[in-house]
C-alpha positions as a printed NumPy array, in Angstrom:
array([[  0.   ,   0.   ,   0.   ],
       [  3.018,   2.057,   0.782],
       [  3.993,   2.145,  -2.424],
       [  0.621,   2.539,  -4.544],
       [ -0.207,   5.29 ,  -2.452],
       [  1.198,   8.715,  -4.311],
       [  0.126,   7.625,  -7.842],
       [ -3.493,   7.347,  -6.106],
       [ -3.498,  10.874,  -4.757],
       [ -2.172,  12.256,  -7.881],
       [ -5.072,  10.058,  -9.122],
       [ -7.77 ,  10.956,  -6.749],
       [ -6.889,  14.69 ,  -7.068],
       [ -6.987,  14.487, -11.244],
       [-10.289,  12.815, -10.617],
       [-11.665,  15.733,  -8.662],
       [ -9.776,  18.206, -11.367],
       [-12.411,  16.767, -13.974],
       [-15.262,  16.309, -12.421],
       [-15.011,  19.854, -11.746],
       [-15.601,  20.638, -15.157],
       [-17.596,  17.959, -15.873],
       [-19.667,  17.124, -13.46 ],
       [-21.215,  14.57 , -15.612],
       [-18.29 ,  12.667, -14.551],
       [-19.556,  11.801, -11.222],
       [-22.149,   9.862, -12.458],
       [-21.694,   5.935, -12.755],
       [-22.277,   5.806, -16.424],
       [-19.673,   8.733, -17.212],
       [-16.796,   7.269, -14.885],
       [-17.784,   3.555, -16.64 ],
       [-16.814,   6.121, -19.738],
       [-13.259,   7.069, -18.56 ],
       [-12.736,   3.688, -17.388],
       [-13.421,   1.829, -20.733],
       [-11.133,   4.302, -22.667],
       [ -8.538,   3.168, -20.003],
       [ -9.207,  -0.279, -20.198],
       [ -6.417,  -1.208, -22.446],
       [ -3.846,   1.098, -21.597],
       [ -4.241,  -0.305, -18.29 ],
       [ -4.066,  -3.978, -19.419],
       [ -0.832,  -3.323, -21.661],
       [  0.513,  -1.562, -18.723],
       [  0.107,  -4.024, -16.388],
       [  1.854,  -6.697, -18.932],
       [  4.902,  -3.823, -19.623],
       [  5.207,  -4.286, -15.65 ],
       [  6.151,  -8.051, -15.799],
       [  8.787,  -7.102, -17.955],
       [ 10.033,  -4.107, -16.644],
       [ 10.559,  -5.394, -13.067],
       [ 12.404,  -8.221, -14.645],
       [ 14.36 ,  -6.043, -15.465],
       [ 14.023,  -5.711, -19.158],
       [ 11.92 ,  -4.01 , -21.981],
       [  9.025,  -4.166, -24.032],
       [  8.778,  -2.187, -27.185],
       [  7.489,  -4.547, -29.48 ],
       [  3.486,  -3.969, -27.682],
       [  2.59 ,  -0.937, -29.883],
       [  3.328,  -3.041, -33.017],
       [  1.916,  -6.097, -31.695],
       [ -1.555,  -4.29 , -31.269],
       [ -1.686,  -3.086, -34.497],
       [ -1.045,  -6.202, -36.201],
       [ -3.502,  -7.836, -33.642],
       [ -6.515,  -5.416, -35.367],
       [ -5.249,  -5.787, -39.157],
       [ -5.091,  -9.633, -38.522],
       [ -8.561,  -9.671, -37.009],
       [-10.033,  -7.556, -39.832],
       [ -8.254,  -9.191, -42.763],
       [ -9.482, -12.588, -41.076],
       [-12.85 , -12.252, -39.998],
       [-14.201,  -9.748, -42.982],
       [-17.167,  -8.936, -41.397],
       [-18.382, -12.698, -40.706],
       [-19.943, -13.065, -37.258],
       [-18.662, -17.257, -37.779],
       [-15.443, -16.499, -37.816],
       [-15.122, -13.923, -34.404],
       [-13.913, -17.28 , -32.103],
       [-11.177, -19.008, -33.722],
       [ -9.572, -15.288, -34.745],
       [-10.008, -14.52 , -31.153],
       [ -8.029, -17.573, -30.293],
       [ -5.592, -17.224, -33.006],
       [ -5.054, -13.279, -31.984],
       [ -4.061, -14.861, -28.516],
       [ -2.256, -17.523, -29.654],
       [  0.354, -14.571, -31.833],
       [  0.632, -12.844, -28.617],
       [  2.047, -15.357, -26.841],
       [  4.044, -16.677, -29.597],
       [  5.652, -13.196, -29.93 ],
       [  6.089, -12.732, -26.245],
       [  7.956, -16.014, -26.218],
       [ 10.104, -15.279, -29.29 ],
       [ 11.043, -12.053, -27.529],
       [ 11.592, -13.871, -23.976],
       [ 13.802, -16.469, -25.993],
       [ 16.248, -13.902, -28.095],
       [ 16.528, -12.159, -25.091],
       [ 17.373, -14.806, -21.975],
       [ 19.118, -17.491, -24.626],
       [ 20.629, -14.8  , -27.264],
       [ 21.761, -12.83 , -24.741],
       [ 20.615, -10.084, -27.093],
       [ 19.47 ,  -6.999, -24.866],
       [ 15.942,  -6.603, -24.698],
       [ 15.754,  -2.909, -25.555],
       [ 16.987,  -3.958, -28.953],
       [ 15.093,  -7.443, -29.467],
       [ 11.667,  -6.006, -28.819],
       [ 13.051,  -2.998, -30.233],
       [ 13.799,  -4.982, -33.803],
       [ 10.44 ,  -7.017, -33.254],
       [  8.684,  -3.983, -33.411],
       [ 10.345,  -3.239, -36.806],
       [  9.71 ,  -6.518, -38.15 ],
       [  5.55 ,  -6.367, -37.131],
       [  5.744,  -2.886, -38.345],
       [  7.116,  -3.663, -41.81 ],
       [  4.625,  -6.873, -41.703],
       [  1.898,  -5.038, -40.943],
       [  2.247,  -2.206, -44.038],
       [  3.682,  -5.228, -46.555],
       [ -0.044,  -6.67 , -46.333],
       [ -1.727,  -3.831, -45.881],
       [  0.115,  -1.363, -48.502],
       [ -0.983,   1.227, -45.691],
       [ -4.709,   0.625, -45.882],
       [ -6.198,  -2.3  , -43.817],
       [ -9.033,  -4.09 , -45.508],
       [-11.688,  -6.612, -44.279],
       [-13.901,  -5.724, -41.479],
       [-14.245,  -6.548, -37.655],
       [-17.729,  -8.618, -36.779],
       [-20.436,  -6.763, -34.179],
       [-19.681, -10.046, -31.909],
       [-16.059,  -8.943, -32.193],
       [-16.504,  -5.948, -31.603],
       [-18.986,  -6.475, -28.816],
       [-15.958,  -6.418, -25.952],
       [-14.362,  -3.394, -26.922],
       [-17.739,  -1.023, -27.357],
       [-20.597,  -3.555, -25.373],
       [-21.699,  -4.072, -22.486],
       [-23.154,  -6.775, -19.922],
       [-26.264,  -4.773, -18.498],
       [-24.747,  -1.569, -17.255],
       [-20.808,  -2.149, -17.141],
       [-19.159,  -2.294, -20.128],
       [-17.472,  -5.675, -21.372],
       [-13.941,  -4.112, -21.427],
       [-14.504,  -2.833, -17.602],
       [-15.049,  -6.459, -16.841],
       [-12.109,  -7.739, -18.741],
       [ -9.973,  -5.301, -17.321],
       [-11.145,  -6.225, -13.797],
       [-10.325,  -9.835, -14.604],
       [ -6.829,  -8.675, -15.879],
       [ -6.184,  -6.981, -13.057],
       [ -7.149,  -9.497, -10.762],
       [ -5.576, -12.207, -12.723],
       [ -2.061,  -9.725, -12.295],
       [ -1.948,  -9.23 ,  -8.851],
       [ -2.281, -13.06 ,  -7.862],
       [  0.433, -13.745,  -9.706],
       [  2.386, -11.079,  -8.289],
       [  1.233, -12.485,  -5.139],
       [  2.566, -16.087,  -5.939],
       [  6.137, -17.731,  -6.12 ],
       [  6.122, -16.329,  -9.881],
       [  6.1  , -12.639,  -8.577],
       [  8.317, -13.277,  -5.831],
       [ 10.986, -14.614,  -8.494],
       [ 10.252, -11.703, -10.765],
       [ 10.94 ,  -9.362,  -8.263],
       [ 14.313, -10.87 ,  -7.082],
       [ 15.306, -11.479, -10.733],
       [ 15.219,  -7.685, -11.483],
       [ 16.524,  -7.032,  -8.253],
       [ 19.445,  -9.049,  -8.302],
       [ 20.201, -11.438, -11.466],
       [ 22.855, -13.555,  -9.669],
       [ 21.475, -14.052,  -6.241],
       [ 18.623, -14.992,  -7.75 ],
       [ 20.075, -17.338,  -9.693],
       [ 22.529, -18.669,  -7.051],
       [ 19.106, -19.107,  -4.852],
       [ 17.274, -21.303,  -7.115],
       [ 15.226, -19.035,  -9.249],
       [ 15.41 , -20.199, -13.214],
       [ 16.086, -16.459, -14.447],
       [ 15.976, -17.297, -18.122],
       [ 12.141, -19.15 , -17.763],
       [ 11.001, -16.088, -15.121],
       [ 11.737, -13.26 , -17.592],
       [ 10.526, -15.179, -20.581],
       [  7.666, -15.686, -18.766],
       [  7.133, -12.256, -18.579],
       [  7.889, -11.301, -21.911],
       [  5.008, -13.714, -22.851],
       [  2.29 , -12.599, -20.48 ],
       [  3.285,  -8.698, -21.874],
       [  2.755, -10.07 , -25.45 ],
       [ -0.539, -11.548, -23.845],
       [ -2.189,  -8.017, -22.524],
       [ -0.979,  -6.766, -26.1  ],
       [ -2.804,  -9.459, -27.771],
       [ -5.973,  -8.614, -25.461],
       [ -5.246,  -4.616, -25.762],
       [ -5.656,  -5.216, -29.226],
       [ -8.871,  -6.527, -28.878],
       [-10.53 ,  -3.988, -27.152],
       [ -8.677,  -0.991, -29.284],
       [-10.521,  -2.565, -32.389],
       [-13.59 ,  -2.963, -30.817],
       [-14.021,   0.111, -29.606],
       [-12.164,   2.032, -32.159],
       [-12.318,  -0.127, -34.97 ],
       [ -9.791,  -0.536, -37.738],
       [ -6.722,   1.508, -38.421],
       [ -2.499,   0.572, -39.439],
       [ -1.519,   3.059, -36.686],
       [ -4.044,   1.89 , -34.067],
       [ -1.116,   0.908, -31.758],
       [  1.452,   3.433, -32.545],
       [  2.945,   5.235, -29.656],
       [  1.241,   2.901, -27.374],
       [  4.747,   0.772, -25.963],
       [  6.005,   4.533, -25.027],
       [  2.514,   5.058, -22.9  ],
       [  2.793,   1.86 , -21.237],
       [  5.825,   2.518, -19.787],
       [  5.346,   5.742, -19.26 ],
       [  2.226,   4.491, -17.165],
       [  4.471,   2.425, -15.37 ],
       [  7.503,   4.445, -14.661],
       [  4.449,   6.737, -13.16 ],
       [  3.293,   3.96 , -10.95 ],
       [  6.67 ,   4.325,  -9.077],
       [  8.432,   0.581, -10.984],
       [ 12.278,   1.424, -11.113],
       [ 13.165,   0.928, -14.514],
       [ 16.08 ,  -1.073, -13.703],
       [ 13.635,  -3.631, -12.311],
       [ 13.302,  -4.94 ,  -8.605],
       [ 11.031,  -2.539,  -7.508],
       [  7.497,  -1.71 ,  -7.887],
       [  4.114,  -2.872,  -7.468],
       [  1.796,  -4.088, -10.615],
       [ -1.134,  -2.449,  -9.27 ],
       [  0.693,   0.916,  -8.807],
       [  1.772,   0.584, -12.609],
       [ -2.035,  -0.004, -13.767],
       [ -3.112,   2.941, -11.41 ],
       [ -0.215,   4.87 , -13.612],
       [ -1.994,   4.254, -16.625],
       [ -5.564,   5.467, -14.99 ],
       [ -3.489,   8.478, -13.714],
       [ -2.35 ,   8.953, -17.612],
       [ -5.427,   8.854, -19.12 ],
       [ -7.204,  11.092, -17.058],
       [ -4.176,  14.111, -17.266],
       [ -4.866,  13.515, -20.953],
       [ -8.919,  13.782, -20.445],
       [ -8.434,  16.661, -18.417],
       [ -5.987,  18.296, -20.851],
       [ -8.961,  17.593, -23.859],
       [-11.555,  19.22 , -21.503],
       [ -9.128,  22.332, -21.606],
       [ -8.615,  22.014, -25.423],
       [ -5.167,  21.499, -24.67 ],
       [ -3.819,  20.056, -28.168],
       [ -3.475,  16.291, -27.904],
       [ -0.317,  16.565, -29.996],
       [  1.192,  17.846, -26.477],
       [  0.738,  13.787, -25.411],
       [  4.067,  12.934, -26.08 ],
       [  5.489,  15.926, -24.54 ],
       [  4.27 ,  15.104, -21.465],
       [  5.   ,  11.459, -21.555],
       [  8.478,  12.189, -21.699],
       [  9.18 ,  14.614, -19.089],
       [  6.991,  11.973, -16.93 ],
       [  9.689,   9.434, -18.193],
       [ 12.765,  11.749, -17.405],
       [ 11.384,  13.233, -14.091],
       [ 10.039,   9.058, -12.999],
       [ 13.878,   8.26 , -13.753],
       [ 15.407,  11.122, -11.854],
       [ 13.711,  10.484,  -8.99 ],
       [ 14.533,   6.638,  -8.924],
       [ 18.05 ,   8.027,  -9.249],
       [ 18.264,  10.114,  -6.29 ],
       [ 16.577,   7.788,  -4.377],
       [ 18.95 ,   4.702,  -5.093],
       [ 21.566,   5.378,  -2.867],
       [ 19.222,   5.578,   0.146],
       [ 17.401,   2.491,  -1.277],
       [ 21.087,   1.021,  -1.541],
       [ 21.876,   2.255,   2.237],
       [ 18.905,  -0.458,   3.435],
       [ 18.993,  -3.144,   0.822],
       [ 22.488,  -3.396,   0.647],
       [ 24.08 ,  -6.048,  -2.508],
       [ 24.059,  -9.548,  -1.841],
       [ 27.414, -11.365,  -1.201],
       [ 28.004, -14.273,  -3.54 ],
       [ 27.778, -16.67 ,  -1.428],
       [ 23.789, -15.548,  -0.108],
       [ 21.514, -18.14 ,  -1.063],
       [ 18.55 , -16.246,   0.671],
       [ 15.807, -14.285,  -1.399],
       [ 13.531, -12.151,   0.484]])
C-alpha cells in the first residue's frame, strides 16, 4: 500500500480536477466512460510491468496491437462465424511473440531494448507489406462487442480489465512474482538461490505479449480498424508504469501501482482535452513523466542502496 499510495493521490486529485468541469463525470455511467477508454492502456501496462521489473523491456506492444486489429479484420471480414477461432488465433500470436522475444533475449543474450526494439520493426514492416498502408476486411459486431458492449450496465472491457487486473496481482502475489521481483533485483542471487532467471523473464515477456494481444482486442472494438491503431502505445505503457513508481532497472514496484499509472495517464490527458489542450502535447508530457520518474529513482537509489544493501556471492537467501 506504501507504495501505490502517491500515484493514487495524484489520481484521486486528477479525478476531482475533472469532475469539476464535468460534473457529468460523477455519475456511474460517465466514470464507466473514462474507465473503458482506459481499459487497455491499463491492461498493456500491467503486462509492460512483468517485464520491466524483470528487469528488461518491451517495445514490441505498440506493433503487436496493431497487427492484432489488421489480422482480425483481414481474417474475420465482417463474418460473425469467424469472431472465435480469430479470437483464439489473436491470442495464440501474442504469446508466440512474447515467447520469441523472452527467448532472443534470456538465450541470445541479445538486450531486450533492442530485441523487442527490432520485433517492433519486423511487425511494423509486416503489418504495411499486407496492408500497402490501408487495412481491408472488417471486424464482426460479436467482435466488436468487448471493446464497445456491455453486460447490463458495465461495459465488457470494464469487466475484462477487472479480470486482468485481478488475474495480475495473484500472480504477483505467488512464487512467480516473488521470483520476478528478485530477478530484477538481483540477477545472480537470484540465480545462485534457485530461481530459473531465463524461464522467469521469458515468462514475462510472454504474459506482456498476452495483454498486447488482449489490448488489441478492445482498441478494435471500440475504435475499430486503423495501421496506426497501436502506434505510440509501448512509449505510454511505460510511461504508465515508470508513473506507478516501478524502477526501470527492475526490482522494484508494485503491478497495481503501474495499472493505477496508466488510470493516472489517461485522465491528465482527459483533463488536458476538456481544456482544449492540443493532444499533440501527449508525447510531450510522456516524456518529461519518463525523465522526471527516472530522476527520482536516481536520487533515491543510494538511500534504497543504504537499506537493501548487494548480496554477497555466497547468499543463497531471497527475500
Amino acid at each position: 500500500m506504501k507504495r501505490t499510495l502517491p500515484i493514487l493521490v495524484v489520481l484521486a486529485v486528477l479525478l476531482a480536477a475533472i469532475a469539476l468541469v464535468n460534473p457529468f463525470f460523477l455519475e456511474p455511467a460517465g466514470f464507466l466512460a473514462f474507465v473503458k477508454r482506459a481499459a487497455p492502456l491499463v491492461i498493456l501496462a500491467a503486462g509492460q510491468y512483468f517485464v520491466i521489473v524483470s528487469g528488461e523491456f518491451d517495445l514490441s506492444v505498440g506493433s503487436l496491437v496493431t497487427v492484432e486489429v489488421v489480422v482480425a479484420a483481414r481474417l474475420i471480414d465482417g463474418q460473425e462465424s469467424a469472431t472465435w477461432w480469430v479470437l483464439l488465433l489473436l491470442i495464440a500470436v501474442g504469446l508466440l511473440v512474447g515467447l520469441l522475444n523472452g527467448v532472443v533475449t534470456t538465450a541470445l543474450r541479445v538486450p531486450s531494448f533492442i530485441t523487442t526494439l527490432g520485433m517492433m520493426l519486423i511487425l511494423s514492416g509486416a503489418v504495411f507489406l499486407w496492408t500497402g498502408g490501408a487495412p481491408r476486411g472488417a471486424l464482426s459486431e460479436a467482435f466488436r462487442t468487448f471493446g464497445r458492449g456491455n453486460l447490463g450496465p458495465v461495459p465488457w472491457s470494464v469487466l475484462i480489465l477487472l479480470a486482468a487486473g485481478a488475474a495480475a496481482i495473484l500472480l504477483m502475489r505467488s512464487d512467480f512474482g516473488r521470483r520476478l521481483v528478485a530477478t530484477g533485483d538481483n540477477e545472480r542471487a537470484a540465480a545462485l538461490s534457485g530461481v530459473r532467471v531465463a524461464r522467469t523473464r521469458i515468462l514475462a515477456f510472454v504474459l506482456s505479449g498476452a495483454a498486447a494481444a488482449i489490448t488489441g482486442i478492445l482498441l478494435g472494438g471500440f475504435a475499430g480498424v486503423s495501421a496506426q491503431v497501436g502506434q505510440g502505445l509501448e512509449f505510454s505503457a511505460i510511461t504508465a508504469v515508470v508513473l506507478g513508481g516501478v524502477a526501470l532497472g527492475g526490482g522494484r514496484g508494485s503491478v497495481v501501482a503501474a495499472m493505477a499509472g496508466a488510470l493516472t495517464l489517461e485522465a491528465l490527458f482527459t483533463l488536458l482535452n476538456l481544456y482544449g489542450i492540443s493532444g499533440a502535447l501527449e508525447f510531450t508530457v510522456q516524456g518529461v513523466i519518463i525523465i522526471a520518474a527516472v530522476a527520482v529513482g536516481a536520487l533515491r537509489l543510494p538511500a534504497w542502496l543504504a537499506k537493501h544493501p548487494p548480496r554477497k556471492q555466497g547468499d543463497t537467501h531471497v527475500a
